[in-house]
N, CA and C atoms as a LAMMPS dump frame, in Angstrom:
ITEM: TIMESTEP
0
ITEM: NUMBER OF ATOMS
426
ITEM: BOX BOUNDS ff ff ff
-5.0000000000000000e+02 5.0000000000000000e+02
-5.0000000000000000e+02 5.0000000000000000e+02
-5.0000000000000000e+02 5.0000000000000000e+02
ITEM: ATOMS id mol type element x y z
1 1 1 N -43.878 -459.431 258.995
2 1 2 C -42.541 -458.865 258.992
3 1 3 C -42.146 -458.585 257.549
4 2 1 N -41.303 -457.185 257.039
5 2 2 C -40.918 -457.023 256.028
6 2 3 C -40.123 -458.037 255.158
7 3 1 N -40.465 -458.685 254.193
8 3 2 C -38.97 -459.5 253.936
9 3 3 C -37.935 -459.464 253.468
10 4 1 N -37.996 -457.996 253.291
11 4 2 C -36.261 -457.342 253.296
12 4 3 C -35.242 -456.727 254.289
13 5 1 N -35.899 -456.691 255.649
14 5 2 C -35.452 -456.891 256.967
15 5 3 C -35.506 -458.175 258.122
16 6 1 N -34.237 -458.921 258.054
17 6 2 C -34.111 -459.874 259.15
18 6 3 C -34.025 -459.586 260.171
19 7 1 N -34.704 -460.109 261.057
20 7 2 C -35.501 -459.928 262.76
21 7 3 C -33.078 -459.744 263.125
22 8 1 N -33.025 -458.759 263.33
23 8 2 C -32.058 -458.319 264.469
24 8 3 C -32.049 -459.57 265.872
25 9 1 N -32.752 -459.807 266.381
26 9 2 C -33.235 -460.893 267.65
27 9 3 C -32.947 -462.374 267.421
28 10 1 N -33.705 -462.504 266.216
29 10 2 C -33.787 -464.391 265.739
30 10 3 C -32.554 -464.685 264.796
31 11 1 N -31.487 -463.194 264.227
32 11 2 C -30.704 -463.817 263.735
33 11 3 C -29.381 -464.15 264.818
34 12 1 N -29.347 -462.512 265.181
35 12 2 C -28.442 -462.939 266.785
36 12 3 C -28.4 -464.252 267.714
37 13 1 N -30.096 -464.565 267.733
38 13 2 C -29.976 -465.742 268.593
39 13 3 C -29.565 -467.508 267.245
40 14 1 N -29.876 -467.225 265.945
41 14 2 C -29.515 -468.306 265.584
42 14 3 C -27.791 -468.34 265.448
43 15 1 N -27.139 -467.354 265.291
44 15 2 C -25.608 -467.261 265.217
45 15 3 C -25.116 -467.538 266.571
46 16 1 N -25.438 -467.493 267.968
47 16 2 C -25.423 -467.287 269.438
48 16 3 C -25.371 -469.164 269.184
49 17 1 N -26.4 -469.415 268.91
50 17 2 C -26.604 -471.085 268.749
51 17 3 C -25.554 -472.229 268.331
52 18 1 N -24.974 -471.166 267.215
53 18 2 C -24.071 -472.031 266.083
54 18 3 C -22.624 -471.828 266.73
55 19 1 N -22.323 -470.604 267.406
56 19 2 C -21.575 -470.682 268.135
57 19 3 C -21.04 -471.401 269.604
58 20 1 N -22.138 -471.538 270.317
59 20 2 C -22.287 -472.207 271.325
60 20 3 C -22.119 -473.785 270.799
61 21 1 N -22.829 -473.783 269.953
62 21 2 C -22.395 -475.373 269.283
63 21 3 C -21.279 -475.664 269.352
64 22 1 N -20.769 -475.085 268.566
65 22 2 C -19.213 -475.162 268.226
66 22 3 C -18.13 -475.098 269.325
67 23 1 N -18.243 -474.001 270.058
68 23 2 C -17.121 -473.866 271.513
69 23 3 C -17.615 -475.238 272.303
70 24 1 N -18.884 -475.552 272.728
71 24 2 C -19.457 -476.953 273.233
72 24 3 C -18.78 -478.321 273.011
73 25 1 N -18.846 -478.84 271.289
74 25 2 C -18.146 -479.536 270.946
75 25 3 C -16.455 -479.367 271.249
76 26 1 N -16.272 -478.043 271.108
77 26 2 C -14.284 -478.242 271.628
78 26 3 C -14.371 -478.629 272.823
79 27 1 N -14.963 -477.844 273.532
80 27 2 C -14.913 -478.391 274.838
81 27 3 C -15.32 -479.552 275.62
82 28 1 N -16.073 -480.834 274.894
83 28 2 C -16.521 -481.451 275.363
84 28 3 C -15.157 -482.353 275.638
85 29 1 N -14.332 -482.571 274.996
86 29 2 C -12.965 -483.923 275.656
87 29 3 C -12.647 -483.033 277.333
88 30 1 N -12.978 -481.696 277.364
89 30 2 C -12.501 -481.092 279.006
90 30 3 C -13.476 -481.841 279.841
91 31 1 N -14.679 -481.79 279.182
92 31 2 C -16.071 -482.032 279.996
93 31 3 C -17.051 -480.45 280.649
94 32 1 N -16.53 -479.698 279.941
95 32 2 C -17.308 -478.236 280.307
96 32 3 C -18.225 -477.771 278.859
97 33 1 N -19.227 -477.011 279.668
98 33 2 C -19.695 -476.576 278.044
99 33 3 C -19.242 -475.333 278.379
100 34 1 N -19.352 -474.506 277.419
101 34 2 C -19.175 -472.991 276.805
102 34 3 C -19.629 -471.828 278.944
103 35 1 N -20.755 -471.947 278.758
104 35 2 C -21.233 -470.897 280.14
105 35 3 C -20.624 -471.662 281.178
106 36 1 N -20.811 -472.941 281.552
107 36 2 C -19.614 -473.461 282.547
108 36 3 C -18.488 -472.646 283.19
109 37 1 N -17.43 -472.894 281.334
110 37 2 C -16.178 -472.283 281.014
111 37 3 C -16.068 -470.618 281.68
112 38 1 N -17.317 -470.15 281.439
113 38 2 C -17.665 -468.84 281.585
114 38 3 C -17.681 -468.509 283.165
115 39 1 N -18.61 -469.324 283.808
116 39 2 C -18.161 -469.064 285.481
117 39 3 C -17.396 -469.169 285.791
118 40 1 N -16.399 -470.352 285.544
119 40 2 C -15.309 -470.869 286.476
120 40 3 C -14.289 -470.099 286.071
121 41 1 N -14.279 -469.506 284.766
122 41 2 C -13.408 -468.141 284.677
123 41 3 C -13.328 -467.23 285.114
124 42 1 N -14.924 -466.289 285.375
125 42 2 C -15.398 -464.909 285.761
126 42 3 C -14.996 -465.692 287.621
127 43 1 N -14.831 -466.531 287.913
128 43 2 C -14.573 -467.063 289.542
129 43 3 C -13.522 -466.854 289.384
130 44 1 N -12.654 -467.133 288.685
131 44 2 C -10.933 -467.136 288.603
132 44 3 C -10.42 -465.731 288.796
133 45 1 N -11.068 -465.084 287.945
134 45 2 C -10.742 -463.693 287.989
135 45 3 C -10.99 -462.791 289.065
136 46 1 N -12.338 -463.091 289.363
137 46 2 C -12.866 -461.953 290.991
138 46 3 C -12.715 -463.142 292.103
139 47 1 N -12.254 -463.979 292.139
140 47 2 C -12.562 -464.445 293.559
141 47 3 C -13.962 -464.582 293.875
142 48 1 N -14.032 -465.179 294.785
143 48 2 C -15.879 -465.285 295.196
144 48 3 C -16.529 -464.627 294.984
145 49 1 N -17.94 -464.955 294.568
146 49 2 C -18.541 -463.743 294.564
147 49 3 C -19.965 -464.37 294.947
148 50 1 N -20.764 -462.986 295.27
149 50 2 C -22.92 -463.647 295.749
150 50 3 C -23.036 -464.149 294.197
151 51 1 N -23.73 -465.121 294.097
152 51 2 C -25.063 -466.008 293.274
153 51 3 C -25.11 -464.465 292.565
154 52 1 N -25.794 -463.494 292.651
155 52 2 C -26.786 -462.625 292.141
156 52 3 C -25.887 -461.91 291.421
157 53 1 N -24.637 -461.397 291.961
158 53 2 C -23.17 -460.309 291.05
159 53 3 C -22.554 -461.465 289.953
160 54 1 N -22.331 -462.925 290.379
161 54 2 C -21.6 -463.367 289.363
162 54 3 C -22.968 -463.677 288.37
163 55 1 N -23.925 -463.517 288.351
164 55 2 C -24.89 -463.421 287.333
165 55 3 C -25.091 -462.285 286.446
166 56 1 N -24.914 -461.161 287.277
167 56 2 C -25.256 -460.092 286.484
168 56 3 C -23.51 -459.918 285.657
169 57 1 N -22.259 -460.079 286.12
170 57 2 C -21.133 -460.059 285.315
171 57 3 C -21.106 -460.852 284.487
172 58 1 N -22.437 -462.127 284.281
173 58 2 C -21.827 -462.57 283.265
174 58 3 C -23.122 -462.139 281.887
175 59 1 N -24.235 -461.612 282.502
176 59 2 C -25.233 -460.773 281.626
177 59 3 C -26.359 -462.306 281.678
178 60 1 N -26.411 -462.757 282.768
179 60 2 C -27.016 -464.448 282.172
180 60 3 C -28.35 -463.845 283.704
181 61 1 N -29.301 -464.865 283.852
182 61 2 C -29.999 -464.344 284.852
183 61 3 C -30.125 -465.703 286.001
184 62 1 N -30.123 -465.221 286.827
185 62 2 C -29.981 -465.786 288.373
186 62 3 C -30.261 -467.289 288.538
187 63 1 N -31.412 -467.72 287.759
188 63 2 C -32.108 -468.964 287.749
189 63 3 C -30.91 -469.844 286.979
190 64 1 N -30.762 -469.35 285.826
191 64 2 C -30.237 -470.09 284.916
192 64 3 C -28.57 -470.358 285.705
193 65 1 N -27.774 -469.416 286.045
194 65 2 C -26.667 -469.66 287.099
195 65 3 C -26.491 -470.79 288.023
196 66 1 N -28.137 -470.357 289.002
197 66 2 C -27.456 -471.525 290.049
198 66 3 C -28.045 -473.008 289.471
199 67 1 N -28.67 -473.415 288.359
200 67 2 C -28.732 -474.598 288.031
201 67 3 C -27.089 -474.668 287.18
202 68 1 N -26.489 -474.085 286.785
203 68 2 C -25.045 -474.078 286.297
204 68 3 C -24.08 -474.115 287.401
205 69 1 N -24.846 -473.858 288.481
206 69 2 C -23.977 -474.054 290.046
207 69 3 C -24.469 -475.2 290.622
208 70 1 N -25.408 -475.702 290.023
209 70 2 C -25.653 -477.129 291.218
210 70 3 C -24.533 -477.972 290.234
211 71 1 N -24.672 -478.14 289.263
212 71 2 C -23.6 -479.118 288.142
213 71 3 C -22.22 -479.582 288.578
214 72 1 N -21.581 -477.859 288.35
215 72 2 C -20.279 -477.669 289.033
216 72 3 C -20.309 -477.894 290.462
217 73 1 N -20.743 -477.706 291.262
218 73 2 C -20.967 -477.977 292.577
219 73 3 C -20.611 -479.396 292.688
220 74 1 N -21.664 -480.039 292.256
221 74 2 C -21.945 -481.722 292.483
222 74 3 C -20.797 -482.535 291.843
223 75 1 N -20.188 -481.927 290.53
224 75 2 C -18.682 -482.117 290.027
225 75 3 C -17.141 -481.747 291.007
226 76 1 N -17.45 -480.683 292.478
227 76 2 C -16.404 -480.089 293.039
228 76 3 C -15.851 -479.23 292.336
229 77 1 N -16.343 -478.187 291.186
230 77 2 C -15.374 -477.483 290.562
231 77 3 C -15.743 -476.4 291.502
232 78 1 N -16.629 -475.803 292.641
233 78 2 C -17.052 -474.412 292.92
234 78 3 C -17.463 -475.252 294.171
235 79 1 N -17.491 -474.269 294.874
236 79 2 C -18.052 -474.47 296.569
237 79 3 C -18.851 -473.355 296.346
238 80 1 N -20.336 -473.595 297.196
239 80 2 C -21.231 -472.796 297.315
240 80 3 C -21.831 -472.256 298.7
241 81 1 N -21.268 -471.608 299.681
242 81 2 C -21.843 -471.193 300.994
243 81 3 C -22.627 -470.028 301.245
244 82 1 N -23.221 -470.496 302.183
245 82 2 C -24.04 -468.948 302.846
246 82 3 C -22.528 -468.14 303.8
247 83 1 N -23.404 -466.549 303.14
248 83 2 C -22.373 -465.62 303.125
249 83 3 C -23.082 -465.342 304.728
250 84 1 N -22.364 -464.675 305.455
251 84 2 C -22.858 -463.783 306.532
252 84 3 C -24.392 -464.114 307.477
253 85 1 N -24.909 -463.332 305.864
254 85 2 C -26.174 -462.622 306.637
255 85 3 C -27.344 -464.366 306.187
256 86 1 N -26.81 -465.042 305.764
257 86 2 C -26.898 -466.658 305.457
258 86 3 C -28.358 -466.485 304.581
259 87 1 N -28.624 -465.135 303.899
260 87 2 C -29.589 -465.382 303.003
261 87 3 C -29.034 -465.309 301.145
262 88 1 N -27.618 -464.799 301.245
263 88 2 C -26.756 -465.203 300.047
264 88 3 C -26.224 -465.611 300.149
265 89 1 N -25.667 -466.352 298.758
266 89 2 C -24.758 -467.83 298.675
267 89 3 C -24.001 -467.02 297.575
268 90 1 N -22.758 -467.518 298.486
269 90 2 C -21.278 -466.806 298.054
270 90 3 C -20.598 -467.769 297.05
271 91 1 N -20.078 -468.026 295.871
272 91 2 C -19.482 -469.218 295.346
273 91 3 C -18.158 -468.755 295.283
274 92 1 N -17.4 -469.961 294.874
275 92 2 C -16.105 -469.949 294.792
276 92 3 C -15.621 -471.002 294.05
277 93 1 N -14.652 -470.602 293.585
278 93 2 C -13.405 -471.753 292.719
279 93 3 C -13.33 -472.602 293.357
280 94 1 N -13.155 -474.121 293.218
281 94 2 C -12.211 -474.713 294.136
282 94 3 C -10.642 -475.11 293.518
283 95 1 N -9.846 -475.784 294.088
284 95 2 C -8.64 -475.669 293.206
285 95 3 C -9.287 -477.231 292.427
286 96 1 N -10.024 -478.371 292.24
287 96 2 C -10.511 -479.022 291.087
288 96 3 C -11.059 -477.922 290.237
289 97 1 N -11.6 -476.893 290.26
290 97 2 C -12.279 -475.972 289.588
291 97 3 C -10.943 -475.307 288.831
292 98 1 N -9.582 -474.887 289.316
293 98 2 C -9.343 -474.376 288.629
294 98 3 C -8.498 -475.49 287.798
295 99 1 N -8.12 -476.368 287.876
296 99 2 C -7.441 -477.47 287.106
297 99 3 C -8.19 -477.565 286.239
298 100 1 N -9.629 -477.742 286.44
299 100 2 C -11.003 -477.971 284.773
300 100 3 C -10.402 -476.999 283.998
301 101 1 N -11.09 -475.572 284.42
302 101 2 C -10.251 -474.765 283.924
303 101 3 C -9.268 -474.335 282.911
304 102 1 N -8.089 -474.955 283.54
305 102 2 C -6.596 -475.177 283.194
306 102 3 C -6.397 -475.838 281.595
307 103 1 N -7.402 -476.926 282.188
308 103 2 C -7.567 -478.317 281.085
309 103 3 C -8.318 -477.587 279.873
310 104 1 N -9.425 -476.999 280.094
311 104 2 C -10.126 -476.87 279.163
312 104 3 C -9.222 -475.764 278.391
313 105 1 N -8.64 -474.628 278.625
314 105 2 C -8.111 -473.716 278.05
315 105 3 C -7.671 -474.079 276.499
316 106 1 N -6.732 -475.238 276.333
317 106 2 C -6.205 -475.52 274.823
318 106 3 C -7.723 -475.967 274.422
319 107 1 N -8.799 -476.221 274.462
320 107 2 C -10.457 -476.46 273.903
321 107 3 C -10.372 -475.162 273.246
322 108 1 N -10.765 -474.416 274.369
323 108 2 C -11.441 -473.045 273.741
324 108 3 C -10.374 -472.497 272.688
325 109 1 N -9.515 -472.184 273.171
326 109 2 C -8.102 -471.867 272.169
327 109 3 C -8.49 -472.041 270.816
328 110 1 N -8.852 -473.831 270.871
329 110 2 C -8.824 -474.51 269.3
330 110 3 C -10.179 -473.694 268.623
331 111 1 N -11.116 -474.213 269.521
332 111 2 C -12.761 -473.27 269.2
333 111 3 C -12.277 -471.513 268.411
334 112 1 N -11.547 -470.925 269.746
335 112 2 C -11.694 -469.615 269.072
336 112 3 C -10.808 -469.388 267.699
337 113 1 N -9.896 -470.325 267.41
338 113 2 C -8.765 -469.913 266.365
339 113 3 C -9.687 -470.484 265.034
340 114 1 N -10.515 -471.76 265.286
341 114 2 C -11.166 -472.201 263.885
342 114 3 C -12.266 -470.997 263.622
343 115 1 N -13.096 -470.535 264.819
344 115 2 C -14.188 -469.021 264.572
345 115 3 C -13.362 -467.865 263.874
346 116 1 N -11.785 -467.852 264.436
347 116 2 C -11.347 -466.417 263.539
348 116 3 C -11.188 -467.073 262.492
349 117 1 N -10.759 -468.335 262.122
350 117 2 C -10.479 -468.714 260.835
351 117 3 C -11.222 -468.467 259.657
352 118 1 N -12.468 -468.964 259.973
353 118 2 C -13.556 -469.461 259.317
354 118 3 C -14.37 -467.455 259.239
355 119 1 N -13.904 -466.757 259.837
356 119 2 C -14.891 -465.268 259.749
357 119 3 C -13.895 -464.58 259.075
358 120 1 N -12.442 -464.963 259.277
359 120 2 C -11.229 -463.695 258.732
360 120 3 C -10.836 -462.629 260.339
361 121 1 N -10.116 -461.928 260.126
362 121 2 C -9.568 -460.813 261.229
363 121 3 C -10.519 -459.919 260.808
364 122 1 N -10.373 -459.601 259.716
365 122 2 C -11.379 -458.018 259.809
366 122 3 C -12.833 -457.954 259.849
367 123 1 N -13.623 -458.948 259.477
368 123 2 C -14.746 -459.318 260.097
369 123 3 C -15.145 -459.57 261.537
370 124 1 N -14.08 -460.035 262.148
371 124 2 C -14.075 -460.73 263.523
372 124 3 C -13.638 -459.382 264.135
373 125 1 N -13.469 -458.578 263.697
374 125 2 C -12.958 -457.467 264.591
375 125 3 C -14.498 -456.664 264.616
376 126 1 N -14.847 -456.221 263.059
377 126 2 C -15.817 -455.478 262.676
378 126 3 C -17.207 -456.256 263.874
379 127 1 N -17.335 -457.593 263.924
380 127 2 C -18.652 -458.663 264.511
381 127 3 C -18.161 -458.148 266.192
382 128 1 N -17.134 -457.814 266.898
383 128 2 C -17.05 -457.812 267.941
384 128 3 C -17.389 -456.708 268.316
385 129 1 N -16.897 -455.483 267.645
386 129 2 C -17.576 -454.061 267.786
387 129 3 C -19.126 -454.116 267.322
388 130 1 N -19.344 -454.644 266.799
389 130 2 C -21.258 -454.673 266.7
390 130 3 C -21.594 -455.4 267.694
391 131 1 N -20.996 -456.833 268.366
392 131 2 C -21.72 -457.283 269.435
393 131 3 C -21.464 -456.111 271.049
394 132 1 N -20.126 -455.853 270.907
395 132 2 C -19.919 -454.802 271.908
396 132 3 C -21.071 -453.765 272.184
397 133 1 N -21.465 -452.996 271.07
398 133 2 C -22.413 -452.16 271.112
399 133 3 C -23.919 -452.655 271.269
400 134 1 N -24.087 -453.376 271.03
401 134 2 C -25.956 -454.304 271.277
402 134 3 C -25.749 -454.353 272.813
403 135 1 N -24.657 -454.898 273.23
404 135 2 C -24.19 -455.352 275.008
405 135 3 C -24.995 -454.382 275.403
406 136 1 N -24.075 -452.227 275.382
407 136 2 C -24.132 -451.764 275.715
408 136 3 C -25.423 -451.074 275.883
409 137 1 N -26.675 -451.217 275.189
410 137 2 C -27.735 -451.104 275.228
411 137 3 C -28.429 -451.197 276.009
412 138 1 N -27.965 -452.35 277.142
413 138 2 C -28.449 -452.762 278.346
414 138 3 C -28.117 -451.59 279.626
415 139 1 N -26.865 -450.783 279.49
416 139 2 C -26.753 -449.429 280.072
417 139 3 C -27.99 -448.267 279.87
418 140 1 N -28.397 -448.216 278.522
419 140 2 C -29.281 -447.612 278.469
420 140 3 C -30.787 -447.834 278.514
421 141 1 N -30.938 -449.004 279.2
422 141 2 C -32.299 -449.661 278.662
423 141 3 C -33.074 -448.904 279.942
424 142 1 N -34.243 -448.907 280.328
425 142 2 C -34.737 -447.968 281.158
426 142 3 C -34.696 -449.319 282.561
């Protein structure tokens, strides 16, 4: 590798790391980590949804979800049933799910206000429009 170009991939994923660290630790007095936080929100917002859609809304992949659904599950924050055709499993909030939730909110709060702190506004604006656009890549990927 050139060593005047840093791998795009390994730096994303070491900043992805340091971040997750960090929202993790706020959140740990709730008892949620960071992707937890992330379902039981993206649940809050759409209402139930199949295993396979609340995976792809959250850009994470299927496997890694429902072991993030047995957790919450076995905690009561999400109910997990067969839908219909009883070969998808539909999840859902439960209302313990949305009280975690509730609780954790002043966590993340603290997490996200020390990240703008510590980057500035106009960086944190400039870092969100560059992560926005890498996202969108995945629209175009073949």
């Amino acid at each position: 590798m050139p060593t005047d170009v840093a791998c795009l991939c390994a730096t994303a994923r070491a900043a992805s790391r340091e971040l997750t660290r960090r929202y993790d630790a706020a959140l740990r007095p709730a008892g949620l980590r960071t992707t937890q936080l992330s379902l039981l929100s993206r649940l809050e917002d759409d209402g139930p949804l199949p295993v396979s859609r609340l995976a792809a809304r959250l850009g994470l992949d299927r496997t890694s979800v429902t072991r993030e659904l047995q957790v919450l599950a076995g905690r009561g924050l999400v109910a997990v049933e067969a839908a219909h055709d009883r070969r998808t499993r539909v999840v859902s909030l439960t209302t313990a799910g949305a009280d975690a939730l509730a609780g954790a909110w002043p966590h993340w709060e603290a997490a996200q206000a020390a990240a703008l702190a510590g980057l500035g506004g106009a960086r944190t604006a400039r870092l969100l429009a560059d992560l926005r656009a890498v996202a969108a890549l995945a629209e175009t990927a073949p």
